[in-house]
Every structure is written in C-alpha cells, then in structure tokens.
DSSP file (Angstrom, degrees, kcal/mol; ACC not computed):
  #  RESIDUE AA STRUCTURE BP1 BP2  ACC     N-H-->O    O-->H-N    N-H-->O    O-->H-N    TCO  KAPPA ALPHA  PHI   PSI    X-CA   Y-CA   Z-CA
    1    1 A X              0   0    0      0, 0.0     2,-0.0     0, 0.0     0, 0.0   0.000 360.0 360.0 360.0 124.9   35.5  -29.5   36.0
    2    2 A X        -     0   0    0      1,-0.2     2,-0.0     3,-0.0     3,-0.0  -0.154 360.0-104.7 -44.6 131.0   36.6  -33.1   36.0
    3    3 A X        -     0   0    0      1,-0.0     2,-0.5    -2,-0.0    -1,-0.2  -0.454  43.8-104.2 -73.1 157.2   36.7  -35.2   32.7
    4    4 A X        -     0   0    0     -2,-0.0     2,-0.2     1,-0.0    -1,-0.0  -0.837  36.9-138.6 -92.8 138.8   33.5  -37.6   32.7
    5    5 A X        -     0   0    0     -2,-0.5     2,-0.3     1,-0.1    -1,-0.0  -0.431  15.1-137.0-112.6 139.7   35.5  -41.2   33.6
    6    6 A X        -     0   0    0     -2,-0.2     2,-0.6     2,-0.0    -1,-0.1  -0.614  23.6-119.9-102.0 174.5   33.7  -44.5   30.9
    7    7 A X        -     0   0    0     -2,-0.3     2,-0.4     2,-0.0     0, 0.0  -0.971  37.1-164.5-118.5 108.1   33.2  -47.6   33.1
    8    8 A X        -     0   0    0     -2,-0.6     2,-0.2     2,-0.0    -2,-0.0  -0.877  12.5-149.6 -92.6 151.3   35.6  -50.7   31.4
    9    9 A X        +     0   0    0     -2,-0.4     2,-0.2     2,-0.0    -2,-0.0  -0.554  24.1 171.5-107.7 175.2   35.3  -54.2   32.1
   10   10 A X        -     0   0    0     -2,-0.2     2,-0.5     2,-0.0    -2,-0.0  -0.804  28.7-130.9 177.4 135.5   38.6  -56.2   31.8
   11   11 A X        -     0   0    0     -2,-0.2     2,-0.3     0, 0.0    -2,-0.0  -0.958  32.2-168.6-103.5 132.3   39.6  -59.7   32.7
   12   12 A X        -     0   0    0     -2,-0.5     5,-0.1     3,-0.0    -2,-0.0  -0.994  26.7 -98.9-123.7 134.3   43.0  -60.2   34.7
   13   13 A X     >  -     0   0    0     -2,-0.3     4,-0.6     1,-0.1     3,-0.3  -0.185  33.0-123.0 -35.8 136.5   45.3  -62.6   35.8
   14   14 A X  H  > S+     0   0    0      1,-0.3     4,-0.8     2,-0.2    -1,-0.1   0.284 113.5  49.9 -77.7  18.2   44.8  -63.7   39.0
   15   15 A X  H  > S+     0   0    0      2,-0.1     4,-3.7     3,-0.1    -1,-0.3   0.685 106.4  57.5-105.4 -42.9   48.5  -62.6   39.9
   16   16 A X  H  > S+     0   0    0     -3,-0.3     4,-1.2     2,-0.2    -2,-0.2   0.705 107.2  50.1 -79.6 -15.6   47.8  -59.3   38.4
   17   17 A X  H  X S+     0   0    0     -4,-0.6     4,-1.5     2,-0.2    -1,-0.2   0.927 102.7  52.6 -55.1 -67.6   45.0  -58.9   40.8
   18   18 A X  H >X S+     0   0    0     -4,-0.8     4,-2.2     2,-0.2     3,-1.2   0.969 105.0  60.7 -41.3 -66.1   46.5  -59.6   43.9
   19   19 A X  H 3X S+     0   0    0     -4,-3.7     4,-2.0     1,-0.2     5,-0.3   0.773 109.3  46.7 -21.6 -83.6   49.1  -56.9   42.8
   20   20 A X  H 3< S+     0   0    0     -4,-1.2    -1,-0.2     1,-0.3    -2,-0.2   0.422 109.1  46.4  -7.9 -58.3   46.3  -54.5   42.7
   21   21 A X  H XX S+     0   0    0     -4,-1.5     4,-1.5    -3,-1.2     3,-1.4   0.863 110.3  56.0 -77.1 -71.8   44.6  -55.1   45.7
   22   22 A X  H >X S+     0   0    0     -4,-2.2     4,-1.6     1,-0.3     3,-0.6   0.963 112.5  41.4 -38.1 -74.9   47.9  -55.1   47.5
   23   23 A X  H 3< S+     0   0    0     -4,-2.0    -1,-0.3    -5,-0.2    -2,-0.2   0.207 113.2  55.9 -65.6  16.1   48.8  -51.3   46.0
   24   24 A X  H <4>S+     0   0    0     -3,-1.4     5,-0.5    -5,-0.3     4,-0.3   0.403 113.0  42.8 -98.4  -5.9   45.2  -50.2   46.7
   25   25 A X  H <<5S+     0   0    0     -4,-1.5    -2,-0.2    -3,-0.6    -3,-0.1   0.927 119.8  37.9 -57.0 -74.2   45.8  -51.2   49.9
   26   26 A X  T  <5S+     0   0    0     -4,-1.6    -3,-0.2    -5,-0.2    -4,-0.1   0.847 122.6  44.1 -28.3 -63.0   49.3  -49.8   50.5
   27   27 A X  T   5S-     0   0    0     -5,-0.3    -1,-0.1     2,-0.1    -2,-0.1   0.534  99.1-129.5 -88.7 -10.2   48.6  -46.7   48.5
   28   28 A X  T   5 +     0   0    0      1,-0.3     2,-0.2    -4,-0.3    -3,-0.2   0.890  69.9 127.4  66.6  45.0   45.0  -45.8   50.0
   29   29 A X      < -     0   0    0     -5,-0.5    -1,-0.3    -6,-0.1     2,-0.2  -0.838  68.6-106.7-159.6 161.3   44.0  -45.5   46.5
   30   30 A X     >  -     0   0    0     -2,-0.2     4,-0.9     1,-0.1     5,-0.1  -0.408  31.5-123.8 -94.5 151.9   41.0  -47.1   44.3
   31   31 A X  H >> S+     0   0    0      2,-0.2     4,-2.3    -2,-0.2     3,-1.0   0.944 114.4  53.6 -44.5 -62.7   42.0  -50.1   41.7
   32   32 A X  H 3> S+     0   0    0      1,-0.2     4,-2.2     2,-0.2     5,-0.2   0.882 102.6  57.4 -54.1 -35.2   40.6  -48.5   38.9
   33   33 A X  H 3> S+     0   0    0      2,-0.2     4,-0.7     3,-0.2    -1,-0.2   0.738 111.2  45.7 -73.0  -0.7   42.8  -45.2   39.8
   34   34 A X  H <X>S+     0   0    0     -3,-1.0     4,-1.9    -4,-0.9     5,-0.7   0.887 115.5  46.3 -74.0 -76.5   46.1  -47.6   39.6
   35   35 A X  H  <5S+     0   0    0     -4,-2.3    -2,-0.2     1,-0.2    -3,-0.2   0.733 112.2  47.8 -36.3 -31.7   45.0  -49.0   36.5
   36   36 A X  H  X5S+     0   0    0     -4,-2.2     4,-2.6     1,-0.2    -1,-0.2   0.811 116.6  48.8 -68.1 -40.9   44.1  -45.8   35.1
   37   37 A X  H  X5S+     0   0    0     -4,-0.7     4,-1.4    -3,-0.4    -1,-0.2   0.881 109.2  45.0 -34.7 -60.3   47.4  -44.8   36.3
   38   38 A X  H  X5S+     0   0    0     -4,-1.9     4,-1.2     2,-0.3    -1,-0.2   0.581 112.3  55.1 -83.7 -16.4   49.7  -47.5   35.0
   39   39 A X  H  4<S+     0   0    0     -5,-0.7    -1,-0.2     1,-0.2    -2,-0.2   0.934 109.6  43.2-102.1 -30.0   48.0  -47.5   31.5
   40   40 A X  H >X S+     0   0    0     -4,-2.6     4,-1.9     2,-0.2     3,-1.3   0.921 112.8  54.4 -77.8 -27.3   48.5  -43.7   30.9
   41   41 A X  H 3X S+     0   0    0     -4,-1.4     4,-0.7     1,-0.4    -1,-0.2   0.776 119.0  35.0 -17.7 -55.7   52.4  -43.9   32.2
   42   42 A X  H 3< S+     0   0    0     -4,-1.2    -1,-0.4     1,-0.2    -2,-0.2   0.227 127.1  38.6-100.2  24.5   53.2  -46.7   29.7
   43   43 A X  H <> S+     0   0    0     -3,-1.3     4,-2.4    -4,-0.1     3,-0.4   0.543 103.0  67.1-145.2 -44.6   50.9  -45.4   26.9
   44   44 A X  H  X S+     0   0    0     -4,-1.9     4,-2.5     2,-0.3    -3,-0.1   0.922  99.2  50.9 -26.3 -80.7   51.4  -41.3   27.1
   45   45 A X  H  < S+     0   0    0     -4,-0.7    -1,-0.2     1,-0.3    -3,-0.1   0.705 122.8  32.3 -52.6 -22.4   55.2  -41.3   26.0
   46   46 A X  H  4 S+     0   0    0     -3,-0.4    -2,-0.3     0, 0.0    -1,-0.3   0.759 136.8  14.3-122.3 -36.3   54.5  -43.4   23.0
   47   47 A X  H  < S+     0   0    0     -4,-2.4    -3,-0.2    -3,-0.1     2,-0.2   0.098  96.0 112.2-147.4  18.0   50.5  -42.5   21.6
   48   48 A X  S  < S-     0   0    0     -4,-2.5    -8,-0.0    -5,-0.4    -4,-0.0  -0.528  81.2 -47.2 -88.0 164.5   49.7  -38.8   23.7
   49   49 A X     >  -     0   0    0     -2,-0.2     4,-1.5     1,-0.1    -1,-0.2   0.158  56.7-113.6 -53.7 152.2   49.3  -35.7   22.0
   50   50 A X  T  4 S+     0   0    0      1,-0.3     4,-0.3     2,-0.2    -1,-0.1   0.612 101.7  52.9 -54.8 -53.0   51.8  -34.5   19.5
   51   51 A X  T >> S+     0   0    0      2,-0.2     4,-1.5     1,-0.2     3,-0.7   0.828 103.8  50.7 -79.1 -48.3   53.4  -31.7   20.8
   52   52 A X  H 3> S+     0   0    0      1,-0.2     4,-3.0     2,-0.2     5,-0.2   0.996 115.3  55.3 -45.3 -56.5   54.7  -33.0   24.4
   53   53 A X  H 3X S+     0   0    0     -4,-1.5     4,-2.2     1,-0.2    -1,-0.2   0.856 109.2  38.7 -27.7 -47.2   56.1  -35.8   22.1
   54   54 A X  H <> S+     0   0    0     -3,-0.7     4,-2.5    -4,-0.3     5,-0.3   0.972 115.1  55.7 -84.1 -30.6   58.1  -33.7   19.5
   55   55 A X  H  < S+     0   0    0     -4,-1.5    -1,-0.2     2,-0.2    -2,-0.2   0.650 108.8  44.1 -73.5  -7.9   59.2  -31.5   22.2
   56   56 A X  H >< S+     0   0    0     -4,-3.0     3,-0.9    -5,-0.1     4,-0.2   0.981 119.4  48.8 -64.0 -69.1   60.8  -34.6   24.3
   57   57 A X  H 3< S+     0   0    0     -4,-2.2     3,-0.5    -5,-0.2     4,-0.3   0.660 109.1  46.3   7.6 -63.5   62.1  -35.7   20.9
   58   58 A X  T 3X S+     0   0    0     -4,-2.5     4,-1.0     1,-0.2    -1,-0.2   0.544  97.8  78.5 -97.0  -9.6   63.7  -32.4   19.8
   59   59 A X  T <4 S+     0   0    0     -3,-0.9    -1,-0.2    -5,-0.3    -2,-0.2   0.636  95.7  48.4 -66.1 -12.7   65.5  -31.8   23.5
   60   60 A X  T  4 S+     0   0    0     -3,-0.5    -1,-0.2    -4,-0.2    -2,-0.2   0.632 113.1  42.6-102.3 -24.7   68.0  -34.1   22.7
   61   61 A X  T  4 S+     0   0    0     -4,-0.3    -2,-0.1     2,-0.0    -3,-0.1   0.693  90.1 110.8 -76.6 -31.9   68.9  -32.6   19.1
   62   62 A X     <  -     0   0    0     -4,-1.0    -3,-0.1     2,-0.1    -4,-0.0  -0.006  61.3-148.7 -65.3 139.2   68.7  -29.2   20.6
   63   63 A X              0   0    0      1,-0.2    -2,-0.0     0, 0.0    -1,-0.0  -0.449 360.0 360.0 -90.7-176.3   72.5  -27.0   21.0
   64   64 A X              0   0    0      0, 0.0    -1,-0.2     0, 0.0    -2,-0.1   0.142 360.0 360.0-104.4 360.0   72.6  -24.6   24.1
C-alpha cells in the first residue's frame, strides 16, 4: 500500500521551472515526482530517521 501523497503549493523561479519541465520531459517523469525526489536526496542524509544516520556515521569509526 502506497503512502497517501499531501498536495503543496510552492512558488519558483522561473529558471528553476524551466529546469523542471526540461527533466520531466527528458526523464518521462511528473514534476512533482522530481521535486519530491530532489527534496528527499538533499534532506534524508541530514534530517531522516535516526538509525540509517548513526549507522552512516559509525562506518567510518568502525575497525575490520
């Protein structure tokens, strides 16, 4: 079963449109699912759930 998707509004630069439009073009793919895309990508590593986090974190500390 699919999570239930909210409806946002947003205002964008008219630059940042064109972008958009261009990769939903390109990509066969809906605007919103790029935006939705781009915002968990840059948002995930930094304010997603706990666990992925400390274990990204704790890979680099970690001996073999």
């Amino acid at each position: 079963m699919k999570p239930k998707l909210k409806p946002f509004l947003m205002r964008l630069h008219p630059v940042t449109r064109e972008l958009l439009d261009k990769a939903a073009i390109d990509q066969g793919r809906s605007v919103s699912s790029l935006i939705d895309q781009c915002v968990r990508e840059q948002l995930q590593p930094r304010y997603g759930e706990l666990q992925p986090r400390l274990q990204r974190f704790l890979s680099g500390v970690r001996q073999p």
